[in-house]
C-alpha positions in Angstrom: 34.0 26.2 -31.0 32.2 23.6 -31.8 33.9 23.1 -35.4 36.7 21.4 -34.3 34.4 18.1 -33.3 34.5 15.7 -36.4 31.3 14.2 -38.1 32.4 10.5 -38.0 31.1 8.2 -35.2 32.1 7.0 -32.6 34.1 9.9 -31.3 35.6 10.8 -28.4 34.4 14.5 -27.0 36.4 16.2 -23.9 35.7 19.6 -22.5 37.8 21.5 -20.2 35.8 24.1 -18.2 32.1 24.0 -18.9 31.6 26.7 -16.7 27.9 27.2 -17.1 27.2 24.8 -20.0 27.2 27.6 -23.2 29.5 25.2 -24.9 28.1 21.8 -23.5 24.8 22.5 -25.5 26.4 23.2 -28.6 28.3 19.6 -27.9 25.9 17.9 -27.7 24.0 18.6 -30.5 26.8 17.1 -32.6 26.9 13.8 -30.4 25.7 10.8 -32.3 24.8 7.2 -31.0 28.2 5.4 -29.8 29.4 8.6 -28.6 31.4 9.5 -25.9 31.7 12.9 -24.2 33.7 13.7 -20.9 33.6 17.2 -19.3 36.0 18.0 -16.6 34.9 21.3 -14.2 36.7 22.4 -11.0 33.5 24.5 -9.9 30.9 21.5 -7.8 28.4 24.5 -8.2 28.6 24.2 -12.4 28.7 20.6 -12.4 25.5 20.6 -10.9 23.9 23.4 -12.9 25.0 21.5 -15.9 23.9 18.2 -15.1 20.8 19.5 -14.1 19.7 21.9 -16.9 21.2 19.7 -19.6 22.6 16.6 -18.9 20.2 14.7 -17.0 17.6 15.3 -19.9 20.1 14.4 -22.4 21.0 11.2 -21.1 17.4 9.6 -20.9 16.9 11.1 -24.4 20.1 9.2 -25.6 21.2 6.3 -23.7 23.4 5.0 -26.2 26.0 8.1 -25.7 27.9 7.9 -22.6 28.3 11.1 -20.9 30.4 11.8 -17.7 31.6 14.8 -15.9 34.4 14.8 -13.5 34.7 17.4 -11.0 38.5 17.9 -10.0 41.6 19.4 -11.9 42.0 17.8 -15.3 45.1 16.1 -13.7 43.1 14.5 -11.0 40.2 13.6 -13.5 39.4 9.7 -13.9 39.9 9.8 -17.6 41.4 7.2 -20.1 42.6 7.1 -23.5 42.7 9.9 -26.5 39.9 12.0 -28.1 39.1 13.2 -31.1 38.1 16.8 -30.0 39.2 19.0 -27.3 36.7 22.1 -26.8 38.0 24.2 -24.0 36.8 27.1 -21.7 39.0 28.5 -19.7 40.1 31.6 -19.2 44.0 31.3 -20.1 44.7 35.4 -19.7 43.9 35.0 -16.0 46.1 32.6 -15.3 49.4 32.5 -15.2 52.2 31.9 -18.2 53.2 28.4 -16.4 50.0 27.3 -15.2 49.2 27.5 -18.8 51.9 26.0 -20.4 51.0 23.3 -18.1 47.3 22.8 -19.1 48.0 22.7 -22.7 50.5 20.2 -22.1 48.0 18.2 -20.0 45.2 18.7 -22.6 47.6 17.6 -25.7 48.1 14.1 -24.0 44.6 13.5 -24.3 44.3 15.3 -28.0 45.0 11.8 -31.0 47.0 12.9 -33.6 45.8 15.2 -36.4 43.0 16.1 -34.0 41.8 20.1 -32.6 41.8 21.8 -29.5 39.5 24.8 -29.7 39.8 27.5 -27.1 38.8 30.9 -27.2 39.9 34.6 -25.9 38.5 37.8 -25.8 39.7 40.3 -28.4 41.5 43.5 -26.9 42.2 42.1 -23.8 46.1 41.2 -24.1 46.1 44.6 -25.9 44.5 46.5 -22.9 47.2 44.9 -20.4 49.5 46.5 -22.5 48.8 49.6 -22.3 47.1 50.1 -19.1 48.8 47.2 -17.2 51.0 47.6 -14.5 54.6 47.0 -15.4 54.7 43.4 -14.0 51.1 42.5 -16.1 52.6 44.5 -19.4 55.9 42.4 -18.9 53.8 39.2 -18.4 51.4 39.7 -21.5 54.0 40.2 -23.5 55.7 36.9 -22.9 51.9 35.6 -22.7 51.7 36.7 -26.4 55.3 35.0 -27.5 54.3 32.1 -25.8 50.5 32.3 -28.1 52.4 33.0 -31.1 55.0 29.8 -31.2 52.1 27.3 -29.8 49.8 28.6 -32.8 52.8 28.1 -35.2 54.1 24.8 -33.8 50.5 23.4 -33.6 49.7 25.2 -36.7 46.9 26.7 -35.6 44.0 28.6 -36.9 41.6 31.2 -35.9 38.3 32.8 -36.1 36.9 35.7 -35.1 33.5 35.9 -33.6 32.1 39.7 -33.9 28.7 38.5 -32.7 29.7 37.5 -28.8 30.0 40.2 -26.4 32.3 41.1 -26.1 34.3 39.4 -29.4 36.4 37.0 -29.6 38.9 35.2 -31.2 38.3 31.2 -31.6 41.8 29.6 -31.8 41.7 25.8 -33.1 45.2 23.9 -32.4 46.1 20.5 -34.3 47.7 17.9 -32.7 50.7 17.3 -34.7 
């Protein structure tokens, strides 16, 4: 996931859904002084459970790298300007087809140009709505997986596959354009 963050300094890190930090630690490690890294989290209770276990520690280690977290919708979020890096992780297959056409759009407006947004999504599982989906879910995933296809193309997209996770997953990087 963390790929998609570049090696020049200062950069601008946001991530969408830190749910219980797995991604945050990895961010961090690339953060450099003159940094800047915002997280944005709906859930109070992983905002706290992050800051605690890793930010806290991290900030007294590295003044010089500013670090906030905003707890509220991305929309609501008190956050200005472009970055250079989008990691996000949410769960887009439990959500539905508008809601995500909408986050993606929100999450692009913060994205500069010729930047990534990385995301991730567990293999099989579009496949197992499919098949063993009621006929509103199969009719959904499939319009879910036309909508995948022409936001990879248009973004020109690229992706990984991570055999190690459990379950695997596919890590889906998106350019700016």
């Amino acid at each position: 996931m963390v790929l998609s963050i570049p090696n020049a300094t200062p950069k601008r890190v946001l991530e969408v859904g830190c749910g219980t930090g797995a991604f945050t630690k990895e961010i961090l490690k690339t953060l450099q002084e003159g940094d800047e890294f915002h997280i944005v989290e709906l859930s109070s209770e992983f905002c706290g459970s992050v800051e605690t276990a890793l930010l806290q520690k991290f900030r007294e280690d590295n003044p010089n790298i500013k670090i906030a977290i905003h707890n509220s919708p991305i929309e609501d979020a008190e956050i200005e300007g472009q970055f250079d890096a989008i990691i996000c992780g949410l769960p887009f297959n439990n959500f539905s087809l508008d809601f995500v056409e909408h986050l993606f759009s929100v999450m692009f407006s913060y994205l500069k140009p010729d930047c990534e947004l990385a995301y991730f999504e567990y293999l099989c599982m579009r496949g197992l709505k499919r098949i063993f989906g009621l006929p509103g879910v199969r009719r959904e995933t499939k319009q879910r997986t036309k909508n995948i296809d022409a936001r990879y193309q248009q973004r020109r997209g690229r992706q990984q596959t991570v055999w190690r996770n459990l379950p695997s997953c596919r890590v889906v990087r998106l350019r700016q354009c």
